[in-house]
DRENPA-3360 file (N, C-alpha, C; in nm, 2 decimals, always signed):
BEGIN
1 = XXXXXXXX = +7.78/+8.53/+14.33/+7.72/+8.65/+14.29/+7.82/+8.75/+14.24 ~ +7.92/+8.79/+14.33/+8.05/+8.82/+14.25/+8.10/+8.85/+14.13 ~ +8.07/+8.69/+14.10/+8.13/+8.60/+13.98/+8.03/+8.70/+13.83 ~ +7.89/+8.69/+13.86/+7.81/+8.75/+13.80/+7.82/+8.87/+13.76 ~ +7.86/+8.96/+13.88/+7.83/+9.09/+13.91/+7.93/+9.15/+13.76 ~ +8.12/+9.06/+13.79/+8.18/+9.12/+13.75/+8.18/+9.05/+13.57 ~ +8.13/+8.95/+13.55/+8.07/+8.87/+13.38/+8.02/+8.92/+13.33 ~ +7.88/+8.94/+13.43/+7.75/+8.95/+13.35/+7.70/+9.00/+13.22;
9 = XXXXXXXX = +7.75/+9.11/+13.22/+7.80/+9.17/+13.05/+7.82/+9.13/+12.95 ~ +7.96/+9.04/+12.98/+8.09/+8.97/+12.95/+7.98/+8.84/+12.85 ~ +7.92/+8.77/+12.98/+7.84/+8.61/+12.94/+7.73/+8.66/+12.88 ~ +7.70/+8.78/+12.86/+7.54/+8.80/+12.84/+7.58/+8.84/+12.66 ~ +7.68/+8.92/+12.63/+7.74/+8.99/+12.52/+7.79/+8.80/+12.42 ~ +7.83/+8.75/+12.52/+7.91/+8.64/+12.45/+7.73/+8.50/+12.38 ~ +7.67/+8.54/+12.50/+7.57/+8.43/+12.46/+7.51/+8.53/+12.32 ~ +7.51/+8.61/+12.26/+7.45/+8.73/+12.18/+7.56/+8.68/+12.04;
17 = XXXXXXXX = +7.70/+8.66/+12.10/+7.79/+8.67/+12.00/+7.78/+8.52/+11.93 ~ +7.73/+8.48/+12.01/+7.71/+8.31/+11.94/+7.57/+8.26/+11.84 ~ +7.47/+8.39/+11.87/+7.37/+8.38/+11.79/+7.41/+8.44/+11.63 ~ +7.50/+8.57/+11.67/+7.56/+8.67/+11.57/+7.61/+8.56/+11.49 ~ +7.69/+8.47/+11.52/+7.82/+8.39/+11.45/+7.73/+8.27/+11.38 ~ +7.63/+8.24/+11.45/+7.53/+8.11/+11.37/+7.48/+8.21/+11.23 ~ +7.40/+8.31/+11.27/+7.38/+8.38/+11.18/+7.40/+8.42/+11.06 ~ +7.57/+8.49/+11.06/+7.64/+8.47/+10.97/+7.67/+8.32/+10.90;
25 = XXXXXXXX = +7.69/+8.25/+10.98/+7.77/+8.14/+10.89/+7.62/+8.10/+10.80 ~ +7.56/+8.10/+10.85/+7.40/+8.03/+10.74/+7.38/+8.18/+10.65 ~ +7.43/+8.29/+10.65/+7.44/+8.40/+10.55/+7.26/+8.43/+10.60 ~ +7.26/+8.45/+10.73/+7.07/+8.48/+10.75/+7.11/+8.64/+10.76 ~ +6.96/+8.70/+10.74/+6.98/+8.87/+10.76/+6.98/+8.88/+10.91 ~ +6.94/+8.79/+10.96/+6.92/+8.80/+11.13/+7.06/+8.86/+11.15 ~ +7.16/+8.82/+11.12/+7.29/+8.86/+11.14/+7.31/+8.94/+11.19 ~ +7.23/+9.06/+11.13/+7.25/+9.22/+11.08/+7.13/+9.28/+11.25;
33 = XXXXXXXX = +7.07/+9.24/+11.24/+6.95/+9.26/+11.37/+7.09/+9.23/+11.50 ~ +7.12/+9.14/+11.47/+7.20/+9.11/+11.63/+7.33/+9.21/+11.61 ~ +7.38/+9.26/+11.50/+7.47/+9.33/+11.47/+7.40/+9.44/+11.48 ~ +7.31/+9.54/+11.54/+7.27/+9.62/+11.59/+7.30/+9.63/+11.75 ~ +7.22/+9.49/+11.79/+7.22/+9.48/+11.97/+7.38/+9.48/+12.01 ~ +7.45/+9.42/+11.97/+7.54/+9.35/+12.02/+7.63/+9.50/+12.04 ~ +7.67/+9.50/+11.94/+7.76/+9.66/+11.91/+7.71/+9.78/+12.05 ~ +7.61/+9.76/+12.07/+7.52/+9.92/+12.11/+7.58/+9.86/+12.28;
41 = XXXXXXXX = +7.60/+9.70/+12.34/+7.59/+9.70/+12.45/+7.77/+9.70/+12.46 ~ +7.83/+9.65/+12.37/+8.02/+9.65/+12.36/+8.07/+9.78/+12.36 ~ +8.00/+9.88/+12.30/+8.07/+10.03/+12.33/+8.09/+10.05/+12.49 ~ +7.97/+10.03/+12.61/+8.01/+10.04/+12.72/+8.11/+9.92/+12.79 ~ +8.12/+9.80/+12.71/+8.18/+9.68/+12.80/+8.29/+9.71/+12.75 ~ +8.32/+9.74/+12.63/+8.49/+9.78/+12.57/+8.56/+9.88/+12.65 ~ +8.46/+10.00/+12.66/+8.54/+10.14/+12.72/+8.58/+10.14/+12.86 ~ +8.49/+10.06/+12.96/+8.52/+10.01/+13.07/+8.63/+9.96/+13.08;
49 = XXXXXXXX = +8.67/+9.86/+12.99/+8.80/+9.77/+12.98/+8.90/+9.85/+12.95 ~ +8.86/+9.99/+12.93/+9.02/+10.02/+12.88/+9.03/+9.99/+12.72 ~ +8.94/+9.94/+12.61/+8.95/+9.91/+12.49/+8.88/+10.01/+12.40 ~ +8.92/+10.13/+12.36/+8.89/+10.25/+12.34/+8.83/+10.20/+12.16 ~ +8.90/+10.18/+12.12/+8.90/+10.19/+11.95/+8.80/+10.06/+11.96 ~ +8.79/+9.96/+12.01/+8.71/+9.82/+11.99/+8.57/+9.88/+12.06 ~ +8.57/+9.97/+12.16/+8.44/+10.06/+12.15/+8.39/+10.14/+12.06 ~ +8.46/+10.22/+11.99/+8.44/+10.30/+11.88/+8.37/+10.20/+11.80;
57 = XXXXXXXX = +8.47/+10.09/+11.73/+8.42/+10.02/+11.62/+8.33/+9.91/+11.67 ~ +8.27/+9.93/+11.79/+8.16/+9.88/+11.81/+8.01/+9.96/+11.73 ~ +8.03/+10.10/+11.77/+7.95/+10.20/+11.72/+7.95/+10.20/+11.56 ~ +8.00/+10.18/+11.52/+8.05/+10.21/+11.38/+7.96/+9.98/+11.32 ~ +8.06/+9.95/+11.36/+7.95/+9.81/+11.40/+7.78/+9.82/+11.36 ~ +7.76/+9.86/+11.45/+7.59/+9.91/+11.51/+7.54/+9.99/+11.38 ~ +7.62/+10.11/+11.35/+7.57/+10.22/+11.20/+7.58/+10.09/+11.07 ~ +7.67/+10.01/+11.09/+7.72/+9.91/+10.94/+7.55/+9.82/+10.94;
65 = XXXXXXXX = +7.54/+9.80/+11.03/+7.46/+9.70/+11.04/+7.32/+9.74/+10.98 ~ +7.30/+9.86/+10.99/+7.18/+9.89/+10.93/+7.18/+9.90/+10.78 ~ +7.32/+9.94/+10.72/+7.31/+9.97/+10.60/+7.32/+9.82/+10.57 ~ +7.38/+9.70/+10.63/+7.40/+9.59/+10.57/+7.26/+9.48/+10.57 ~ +7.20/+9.54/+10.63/+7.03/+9.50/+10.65/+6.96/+9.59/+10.49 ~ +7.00/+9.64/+10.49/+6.94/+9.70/+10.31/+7.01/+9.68/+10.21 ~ +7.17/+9.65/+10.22/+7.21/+9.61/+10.08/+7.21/+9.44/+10.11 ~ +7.19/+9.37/+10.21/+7.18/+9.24/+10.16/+7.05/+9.24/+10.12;
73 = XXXXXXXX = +6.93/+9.31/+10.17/+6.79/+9.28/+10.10/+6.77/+9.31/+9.99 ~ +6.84/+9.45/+9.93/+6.81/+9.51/+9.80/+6.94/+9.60/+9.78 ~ +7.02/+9.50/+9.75/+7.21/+9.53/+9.69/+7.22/+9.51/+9.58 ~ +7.14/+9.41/+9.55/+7.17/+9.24/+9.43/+7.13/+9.37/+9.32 ~ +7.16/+9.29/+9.19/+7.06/+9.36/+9.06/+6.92/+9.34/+9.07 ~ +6.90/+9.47/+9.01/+6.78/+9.51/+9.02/+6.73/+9.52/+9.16 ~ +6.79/+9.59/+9.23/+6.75/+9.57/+9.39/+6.66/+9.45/+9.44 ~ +6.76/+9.36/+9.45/+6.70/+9.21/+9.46/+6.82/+9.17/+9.55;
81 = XXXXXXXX = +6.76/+9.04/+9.64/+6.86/+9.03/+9.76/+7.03/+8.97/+9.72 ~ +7.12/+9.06/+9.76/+7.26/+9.03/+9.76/+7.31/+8.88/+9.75 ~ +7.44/+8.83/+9.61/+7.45/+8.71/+9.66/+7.56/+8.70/+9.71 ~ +7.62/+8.60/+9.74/+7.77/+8.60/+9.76/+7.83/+8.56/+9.70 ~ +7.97/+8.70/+9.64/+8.07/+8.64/+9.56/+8.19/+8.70/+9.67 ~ +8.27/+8.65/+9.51/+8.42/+8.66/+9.56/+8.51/+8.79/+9.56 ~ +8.59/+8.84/+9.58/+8.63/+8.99/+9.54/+8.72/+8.98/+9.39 ~ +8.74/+9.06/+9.34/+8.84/+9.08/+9.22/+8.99/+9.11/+9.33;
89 = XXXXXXXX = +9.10/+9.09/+9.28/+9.24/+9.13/+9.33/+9.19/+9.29/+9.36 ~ +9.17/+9.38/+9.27/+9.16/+9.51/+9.30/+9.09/+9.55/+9.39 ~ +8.95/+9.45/+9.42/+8.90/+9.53/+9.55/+8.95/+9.48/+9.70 ~ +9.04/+9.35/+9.64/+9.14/+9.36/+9.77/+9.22/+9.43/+9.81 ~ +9.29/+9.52/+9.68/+9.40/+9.59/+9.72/+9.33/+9.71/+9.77 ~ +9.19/+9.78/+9.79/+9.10/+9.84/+9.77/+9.07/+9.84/+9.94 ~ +9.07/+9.73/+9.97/+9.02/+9.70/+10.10/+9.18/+9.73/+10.21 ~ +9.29/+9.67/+10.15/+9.38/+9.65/+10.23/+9.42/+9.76/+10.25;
97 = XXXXXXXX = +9.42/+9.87/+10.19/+9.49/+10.01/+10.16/+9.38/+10.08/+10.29 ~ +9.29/+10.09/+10.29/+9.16/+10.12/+10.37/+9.23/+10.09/+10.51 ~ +9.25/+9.98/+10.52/+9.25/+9.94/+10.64/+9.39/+9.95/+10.69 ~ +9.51/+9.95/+10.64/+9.61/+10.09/+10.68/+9.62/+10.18/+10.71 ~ +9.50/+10.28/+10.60/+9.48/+10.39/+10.71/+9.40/+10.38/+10.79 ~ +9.29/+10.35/+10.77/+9.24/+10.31/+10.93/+9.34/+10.30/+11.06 ~ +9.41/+10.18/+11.00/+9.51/+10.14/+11.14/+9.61/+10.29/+11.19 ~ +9.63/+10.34/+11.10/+9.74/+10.45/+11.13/+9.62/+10.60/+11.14;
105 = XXXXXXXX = +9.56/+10.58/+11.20/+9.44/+10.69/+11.22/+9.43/+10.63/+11.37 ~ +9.38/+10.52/+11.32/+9.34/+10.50/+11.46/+9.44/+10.48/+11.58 ~ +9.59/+10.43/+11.52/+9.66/+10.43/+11.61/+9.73/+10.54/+11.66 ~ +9.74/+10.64/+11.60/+9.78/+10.80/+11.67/+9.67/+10.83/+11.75 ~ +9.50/+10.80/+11.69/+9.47/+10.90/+11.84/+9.47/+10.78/+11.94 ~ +9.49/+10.67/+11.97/+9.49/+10.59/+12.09/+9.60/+10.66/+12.16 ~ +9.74/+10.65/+12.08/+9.87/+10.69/+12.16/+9.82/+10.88/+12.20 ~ +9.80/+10.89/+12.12/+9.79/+11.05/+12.16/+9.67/+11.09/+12.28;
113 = XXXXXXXX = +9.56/+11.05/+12.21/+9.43/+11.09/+12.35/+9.38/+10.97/+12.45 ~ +9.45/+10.86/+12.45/+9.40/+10.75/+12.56/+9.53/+10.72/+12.63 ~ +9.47/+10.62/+12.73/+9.58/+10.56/+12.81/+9.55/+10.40/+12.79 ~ +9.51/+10.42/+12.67/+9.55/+10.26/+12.58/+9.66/+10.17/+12.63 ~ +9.65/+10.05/+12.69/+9.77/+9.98/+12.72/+9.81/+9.87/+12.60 ~ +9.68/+9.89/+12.46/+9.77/+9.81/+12.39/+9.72/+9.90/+12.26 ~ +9.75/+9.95/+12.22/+9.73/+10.04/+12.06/+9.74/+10.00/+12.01 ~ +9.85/+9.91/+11.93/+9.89/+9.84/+11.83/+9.78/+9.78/+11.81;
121 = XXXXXXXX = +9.75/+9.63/+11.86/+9.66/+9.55/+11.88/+9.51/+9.60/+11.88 ~ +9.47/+9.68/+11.90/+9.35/+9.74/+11.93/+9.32/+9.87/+11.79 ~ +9.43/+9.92/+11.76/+9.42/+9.97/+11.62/+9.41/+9.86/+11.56 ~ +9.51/+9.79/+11.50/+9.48/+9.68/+11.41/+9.38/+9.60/+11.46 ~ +9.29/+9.54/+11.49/+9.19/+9.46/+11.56/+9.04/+9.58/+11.46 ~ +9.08/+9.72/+11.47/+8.99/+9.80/+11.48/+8.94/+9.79/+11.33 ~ +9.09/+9.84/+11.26/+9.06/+9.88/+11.10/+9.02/+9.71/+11.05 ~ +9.09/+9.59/+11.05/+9.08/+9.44/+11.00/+8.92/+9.47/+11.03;
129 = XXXXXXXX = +8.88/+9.50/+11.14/+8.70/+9.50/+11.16/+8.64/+9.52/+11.07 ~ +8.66/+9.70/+11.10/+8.61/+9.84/+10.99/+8.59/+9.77/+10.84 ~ +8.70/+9.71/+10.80/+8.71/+9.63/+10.69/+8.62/+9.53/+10.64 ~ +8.63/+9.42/+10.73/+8.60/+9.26/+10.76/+8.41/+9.33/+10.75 ~ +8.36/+9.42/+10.80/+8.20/+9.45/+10.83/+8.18/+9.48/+10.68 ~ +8.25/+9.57/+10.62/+8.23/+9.63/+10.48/+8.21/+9.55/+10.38 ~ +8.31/+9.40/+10.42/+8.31/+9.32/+10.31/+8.17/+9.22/+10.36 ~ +8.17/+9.16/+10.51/+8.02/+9.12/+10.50/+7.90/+9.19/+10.47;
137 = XXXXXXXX = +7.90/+9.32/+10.46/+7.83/+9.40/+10.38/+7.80/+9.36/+10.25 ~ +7.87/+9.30/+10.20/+7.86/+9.29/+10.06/+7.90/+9.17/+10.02 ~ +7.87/+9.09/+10.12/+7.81/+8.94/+10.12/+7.97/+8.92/+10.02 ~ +8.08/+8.91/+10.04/+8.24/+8.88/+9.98/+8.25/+8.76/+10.06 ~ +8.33/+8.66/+10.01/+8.36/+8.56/+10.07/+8.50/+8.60/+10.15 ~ +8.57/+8.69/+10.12/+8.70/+8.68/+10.16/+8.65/+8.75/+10.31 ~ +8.55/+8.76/+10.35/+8.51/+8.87/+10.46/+8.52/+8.74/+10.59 ~ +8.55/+8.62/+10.56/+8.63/+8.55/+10.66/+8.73/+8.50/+10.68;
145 = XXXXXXXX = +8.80/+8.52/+10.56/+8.94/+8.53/+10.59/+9.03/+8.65/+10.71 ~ +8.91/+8.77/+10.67/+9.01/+8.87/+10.75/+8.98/+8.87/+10.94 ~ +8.83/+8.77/+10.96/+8.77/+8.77/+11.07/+8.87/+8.64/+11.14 ~ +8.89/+8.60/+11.05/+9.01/+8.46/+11.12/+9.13/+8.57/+11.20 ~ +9.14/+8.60/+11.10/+9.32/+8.71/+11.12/+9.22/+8.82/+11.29 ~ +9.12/+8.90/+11.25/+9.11/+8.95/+11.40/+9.04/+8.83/+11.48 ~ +8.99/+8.79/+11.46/+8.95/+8.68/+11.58/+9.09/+8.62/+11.70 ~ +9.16/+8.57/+11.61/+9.31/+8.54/+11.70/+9.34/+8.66/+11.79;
153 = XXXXXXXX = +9.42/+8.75/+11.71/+9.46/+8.87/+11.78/+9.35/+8.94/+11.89 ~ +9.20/+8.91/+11.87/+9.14/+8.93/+11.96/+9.10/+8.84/+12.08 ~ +9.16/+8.74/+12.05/+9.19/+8.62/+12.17/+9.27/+8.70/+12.29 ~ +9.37/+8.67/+12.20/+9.50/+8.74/+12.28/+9.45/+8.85/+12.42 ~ +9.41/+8.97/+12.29/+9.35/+9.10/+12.36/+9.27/+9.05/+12.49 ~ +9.13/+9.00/+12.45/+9.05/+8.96/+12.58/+9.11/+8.94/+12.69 ~ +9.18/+8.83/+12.64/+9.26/+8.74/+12.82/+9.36/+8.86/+12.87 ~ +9.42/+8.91/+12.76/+9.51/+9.02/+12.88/+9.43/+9.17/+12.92;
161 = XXXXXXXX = +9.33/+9.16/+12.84/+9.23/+9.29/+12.95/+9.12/+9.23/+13.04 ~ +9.11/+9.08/+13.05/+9.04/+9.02/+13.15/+8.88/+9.00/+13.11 ~ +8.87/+8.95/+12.99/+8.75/+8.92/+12.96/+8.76/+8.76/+12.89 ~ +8.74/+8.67/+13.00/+8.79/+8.55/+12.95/+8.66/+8.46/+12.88 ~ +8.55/+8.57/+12.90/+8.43/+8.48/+12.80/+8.39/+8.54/+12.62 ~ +8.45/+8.62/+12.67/+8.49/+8.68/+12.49/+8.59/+8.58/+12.49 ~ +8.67/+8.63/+12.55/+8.81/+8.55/+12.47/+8.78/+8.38/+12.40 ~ +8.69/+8.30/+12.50/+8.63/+8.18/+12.46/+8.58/+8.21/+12.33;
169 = XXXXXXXX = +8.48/+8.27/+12.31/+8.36/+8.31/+12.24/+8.46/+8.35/+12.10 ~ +8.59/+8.43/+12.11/+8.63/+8.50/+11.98/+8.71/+8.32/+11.95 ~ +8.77/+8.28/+12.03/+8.85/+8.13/+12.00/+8.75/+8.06/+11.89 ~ +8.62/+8.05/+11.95/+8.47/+7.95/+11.85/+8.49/+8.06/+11.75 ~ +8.48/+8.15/+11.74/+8.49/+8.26/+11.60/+8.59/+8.21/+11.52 ~ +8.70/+8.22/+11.52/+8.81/+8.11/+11.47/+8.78/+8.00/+11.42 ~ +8.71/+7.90/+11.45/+8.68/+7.76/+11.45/+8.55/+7.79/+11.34 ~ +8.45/+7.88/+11.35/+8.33/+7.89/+11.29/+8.38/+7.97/+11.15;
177 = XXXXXXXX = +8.47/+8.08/+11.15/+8.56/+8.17/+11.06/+8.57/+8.05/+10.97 ~ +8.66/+7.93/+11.00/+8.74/+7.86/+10.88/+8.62/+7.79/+10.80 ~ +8.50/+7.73/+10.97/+8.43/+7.65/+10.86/+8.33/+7.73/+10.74 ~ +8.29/+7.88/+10.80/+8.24/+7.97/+10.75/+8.29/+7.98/+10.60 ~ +8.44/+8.01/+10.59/+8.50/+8.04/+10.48/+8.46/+7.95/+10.35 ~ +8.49/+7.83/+10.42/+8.46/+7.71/+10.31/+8.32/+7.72/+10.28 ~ +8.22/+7.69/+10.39/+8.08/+7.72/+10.31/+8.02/+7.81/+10.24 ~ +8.07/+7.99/+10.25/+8.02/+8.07/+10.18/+8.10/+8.04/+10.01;
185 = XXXXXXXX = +8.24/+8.04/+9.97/+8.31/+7.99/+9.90/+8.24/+7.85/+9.81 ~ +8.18/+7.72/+9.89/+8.06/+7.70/+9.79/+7.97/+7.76/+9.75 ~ +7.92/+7.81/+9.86/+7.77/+7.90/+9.78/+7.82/+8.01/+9.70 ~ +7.87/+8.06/+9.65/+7.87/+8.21/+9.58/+7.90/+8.20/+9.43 ~ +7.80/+8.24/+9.40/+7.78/+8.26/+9.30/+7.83/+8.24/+9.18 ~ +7.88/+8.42/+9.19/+7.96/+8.44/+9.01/+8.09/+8.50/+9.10 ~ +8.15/+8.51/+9.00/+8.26/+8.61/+9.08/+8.32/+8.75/+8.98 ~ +8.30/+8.80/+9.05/+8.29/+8.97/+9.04/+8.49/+9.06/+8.97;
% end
């Protein structure tokens, strides 16, 4: 009972996170529904842990999701449902720039107003997110390349703030990330 008391969250957030991940990889809108629940219950399971900015961008998570429930329905032309393409170089460099400042935003106020034991990791984890949401927003194929890159590093994170069913759960994120990449990469479209 213990075992439960101190998981429960942890297994409950992760059985949520595995629907999230099927979701996506079949490019369903359900996606965006569980990217509402999910986020709204990780703002308290993160901040408890000590994981300040991965609570924030849970919230921020939660707000993406709604907008990403209306531009995948009616994004496309002629407000018609979104398809998947690929990005142009420019809105990579577009994206990457973003998420530098992000990182350096987010990593001053950790050091400055928390007692963050890992900032680095937890900024970067935050903005690659901020990012990685924006681009499944807009149904991009590269939007699993960048979930590979935080998935790892959020491996890492989990096990040393003691959440070893995320940590499982982000490892299949990895594993679902690569096969993900490949299959949206067939399906898409035109490229932009």
């Amino acid at each position: 009972m213990e075992f439960l008391t101190e998981h429960g969250l942890d297994i409950f957030t992760t059985i949520l996170g595995l629907l999230y991940i099927y979701y996506e990889y079949r490019a369903s809108i359900w996606v965006w529904l569980l990217g509402i629940l999910m986020p709204l219950i990780d703002i308290y399971l993160f901040s408890t842990n000590g994981m300040y900015a991965y609570a924030f961008i849970s919230l921020v998570f939660a707000l993406v999701a709604v907008y990403g429930v209306l531009n995948w329905k009616y994004g496309g032309k002629n407000h018609t449902e979104r398809q998947i393409t690929c990005m142009t170089f420019k809105k990579i460099c577009r994206y990457m720039i973003a998420m530098l400042i992000i990182f350096g935003i987010t990593y001053e106020i950790l050091v400055t107003f928390t007692d963050s034991e890992i900032p680095v990791l937890d900024s970067f984890t935050t903005a690659a997110s901020f990012v990685g949401v924006f681009a499944l927003a807009y149904k991009y194929v590269e939007q699993w390349i960048v979930w590979i890159v935080v998935d790892i590093i959020s491996v890492i994170m989990f096990i040393q703030q003691g959440l070893p069913f995320r940590a499982g759960l982000y490892a299949l994120y990895v594993l679902i990330a690569i096969a993900g990449y490949r299959k949206w990469k067939s399906m898409a479209k035109t490229f932009q």
